[in-house]
C-alpha positions as CSV (number, residue, x, y, z in Angstrom):
1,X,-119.2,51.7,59.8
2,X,-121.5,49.7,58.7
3,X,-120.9,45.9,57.0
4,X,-117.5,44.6,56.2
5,X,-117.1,44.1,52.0
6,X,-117.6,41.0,50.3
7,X,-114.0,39.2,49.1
8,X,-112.7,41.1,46.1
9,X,-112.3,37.5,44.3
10,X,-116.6,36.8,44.8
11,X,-116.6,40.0,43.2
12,X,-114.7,39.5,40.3
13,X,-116.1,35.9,39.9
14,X,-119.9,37.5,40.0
15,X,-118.5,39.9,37.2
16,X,-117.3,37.6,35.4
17,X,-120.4,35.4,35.5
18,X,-122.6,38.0,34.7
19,X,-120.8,38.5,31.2
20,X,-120.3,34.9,30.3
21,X,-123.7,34.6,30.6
22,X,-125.2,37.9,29.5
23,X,-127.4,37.1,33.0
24,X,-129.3,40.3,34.7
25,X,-127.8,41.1,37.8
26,X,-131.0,40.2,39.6
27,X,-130.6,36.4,38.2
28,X,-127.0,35.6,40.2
29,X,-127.0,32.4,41.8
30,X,-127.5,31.6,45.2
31,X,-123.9,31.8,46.1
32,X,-123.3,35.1,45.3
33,X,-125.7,36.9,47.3
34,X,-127.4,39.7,46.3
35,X,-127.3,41.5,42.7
36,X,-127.2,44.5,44.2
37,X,-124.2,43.7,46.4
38,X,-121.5,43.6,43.3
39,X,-123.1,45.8,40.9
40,X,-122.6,49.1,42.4
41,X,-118.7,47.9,42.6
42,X,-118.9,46.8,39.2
43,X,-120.0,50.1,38.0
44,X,-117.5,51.9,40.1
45,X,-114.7,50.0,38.5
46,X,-116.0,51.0,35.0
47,X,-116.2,54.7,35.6
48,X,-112.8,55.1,37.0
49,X,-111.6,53.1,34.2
50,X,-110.3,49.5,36.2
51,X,-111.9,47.5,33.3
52,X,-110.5,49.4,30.3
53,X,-108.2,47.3,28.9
């Protein structure tokens, strides 16, 4: 159900962005749709401890 997920790559890349740039989610280029699209991934990731290094 409902839409198919963006390309774990664009993900990555818009996380990536976001903290080389110290850019709100809200300010993401063009390309990589809409803040609210990654984020929620993002944060999922961080809970569950993906990003720890």
């Amino acid at each position: 159900m409902g839409r198919q997920q963006r390309d774990h790559r664009q993900v990555i890349n818009v996380i990536w962005w976001v903290k080389r740039t110290a850019s709100p989610w809200q300010a993401l280029p063009e390309r990589y749709g809409p803040g609210k699209t990654p984020y929620p991934r993002c944060r999922r990731r961080a809970a569950d401890g993906t990003w720890a290094g």
